[in-house]
N, C-alpha and C positions, 0 to 999 in steps of 0.2 A: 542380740547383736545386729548392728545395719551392716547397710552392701559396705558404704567405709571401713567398719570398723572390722570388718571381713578383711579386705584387700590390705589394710594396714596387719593385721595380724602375717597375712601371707608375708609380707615386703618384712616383717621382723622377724622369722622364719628362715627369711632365705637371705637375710644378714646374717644372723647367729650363728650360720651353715658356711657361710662364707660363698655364696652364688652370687656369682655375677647376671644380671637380670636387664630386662626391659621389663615397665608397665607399658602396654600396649592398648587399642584398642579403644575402646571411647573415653576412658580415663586417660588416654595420651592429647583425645582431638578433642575432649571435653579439657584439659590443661588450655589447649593452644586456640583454641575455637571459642562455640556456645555451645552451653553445658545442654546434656540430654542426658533423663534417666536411662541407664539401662539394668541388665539382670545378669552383669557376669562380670570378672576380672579379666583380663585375659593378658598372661606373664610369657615372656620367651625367656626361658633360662639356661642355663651353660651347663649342664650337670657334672663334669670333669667324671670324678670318682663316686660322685654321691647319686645315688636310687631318687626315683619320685616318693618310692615309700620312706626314705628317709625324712623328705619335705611333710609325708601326710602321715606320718608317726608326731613329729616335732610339731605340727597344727593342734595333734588333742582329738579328743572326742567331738567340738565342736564342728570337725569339718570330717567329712567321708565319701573316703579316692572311691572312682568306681574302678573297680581292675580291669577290664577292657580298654586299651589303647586304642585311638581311631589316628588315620592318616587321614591328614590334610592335604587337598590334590593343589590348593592354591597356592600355602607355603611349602607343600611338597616336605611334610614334617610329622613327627608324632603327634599326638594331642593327648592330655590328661584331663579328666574333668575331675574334679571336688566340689563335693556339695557344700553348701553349709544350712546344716542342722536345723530345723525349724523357722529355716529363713529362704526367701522364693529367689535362690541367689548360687550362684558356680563361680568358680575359680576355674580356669580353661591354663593349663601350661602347657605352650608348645617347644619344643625341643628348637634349641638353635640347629638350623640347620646349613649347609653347604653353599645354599644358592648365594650369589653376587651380592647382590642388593638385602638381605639378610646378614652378614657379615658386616657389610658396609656400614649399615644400619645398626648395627650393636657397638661395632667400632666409635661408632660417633653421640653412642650418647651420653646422656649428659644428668647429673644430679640438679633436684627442682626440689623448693617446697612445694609439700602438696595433702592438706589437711593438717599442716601443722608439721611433717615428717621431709626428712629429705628420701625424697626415689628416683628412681633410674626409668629414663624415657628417652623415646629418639626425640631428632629433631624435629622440628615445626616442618622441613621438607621431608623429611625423613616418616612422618607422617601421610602427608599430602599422596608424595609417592606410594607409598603402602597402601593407601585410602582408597586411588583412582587405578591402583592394579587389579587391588581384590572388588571394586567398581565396574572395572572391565571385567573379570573373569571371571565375577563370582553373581554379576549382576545384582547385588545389595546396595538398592536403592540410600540405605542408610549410610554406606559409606562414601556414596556421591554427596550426598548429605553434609557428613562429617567432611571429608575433602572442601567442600565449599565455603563452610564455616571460617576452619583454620585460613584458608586463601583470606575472604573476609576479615577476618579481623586483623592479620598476621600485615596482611599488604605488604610497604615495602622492604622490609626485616627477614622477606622472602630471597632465601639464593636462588634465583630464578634461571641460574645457565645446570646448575646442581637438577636440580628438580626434572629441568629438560631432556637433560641427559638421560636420567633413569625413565622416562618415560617413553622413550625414543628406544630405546632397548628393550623396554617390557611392549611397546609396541599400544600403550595407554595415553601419546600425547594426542591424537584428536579428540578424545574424551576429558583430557586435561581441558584444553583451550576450549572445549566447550562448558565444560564448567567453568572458567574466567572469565567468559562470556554473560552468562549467568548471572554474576554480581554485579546489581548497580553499581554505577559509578557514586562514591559521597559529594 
């Protein structure tokens, strides 16, 4: 099984469950950006009535939850991790959570092809914002990274009073506008 064919299994999982979901994470700013490998899925989904172990019964043997929950001090959220099976690769689900800009953000996403499949992912800002928060406060060089990409390619298809907003609240627009800075001009 590849990382794809991993993350797609998850995303028909968590239709057939009927979850509503985000794909997150470099599989959002690899959509909206330039692609980079990585080693994990990483899904925000809406659990209503249904368990994680319902999600990692309905996976198979091919993938295994670890039972340990961790809390995320960035999303301020659960986190599940799933292995999958003989392949150097995780499934990361974090629990929707409370905050503003996470609500906001599930609110507004949006169905894309992607590998062939239609999935659920935030916006191109909706990303950005996410990118240069957990940037600021997580110091992950990669998602200053990924934030610059999406800006990059995205240009003017960007909500740019959207994006400013959430960034002026999470207290990450000087790290924004320095990554805009950052991009050649074409």
């Amino acid at each position: 099984m590849t990382s794809d064919e991993a993350m797609l299994a998850v995303v028909d999982v968590l239709e057939s469950l009927g979850l509503s979901y985000l794909l997150v994470g470099s599989f959002s700013s690899n959509y909206y950006g330039i692609a980079r490998s990585t080693r994990d899925a990483d899904f925000v989904v809406e659990l209503g009535s249904k368990s994680i172990y319902q999600i990692a019964d309905s996976l198979g043997a091919r993938f295994r939850l670890d039972p340990q929950a961790s809390f995320e001090t960035v999303p301020m959220t659960l986190r599940h991790v799933v292995d999958v099976v003989g392949v150097p690769f995780k499934i990361e689900f974090f629990h929707l959570s409370d905050e503003a800009h996470d609500q906001e953000r599930f609110r507004r996403r949006r169905r894309v092809m992607m590998l062939g499949r239609e999935v659920s992912v935030p916006t191109a800002e909706d990303v950005i914002v996410t990118k240069v928060r957990w940037a600021s406060l997580g110091r992950r060089s990669k998602d200053r990274e990924d934030a610059r990409t999406v800006i990059a390619v995205q240009g003017d298809r960007i909500d740019w009073p959207y994006v400013n907003a959430w960034c002026d609240r999470h207290g990450s627009r000087a790290l924004l506008e320095e990554i805009r800075r950052s991009i050649p001009p074409i």
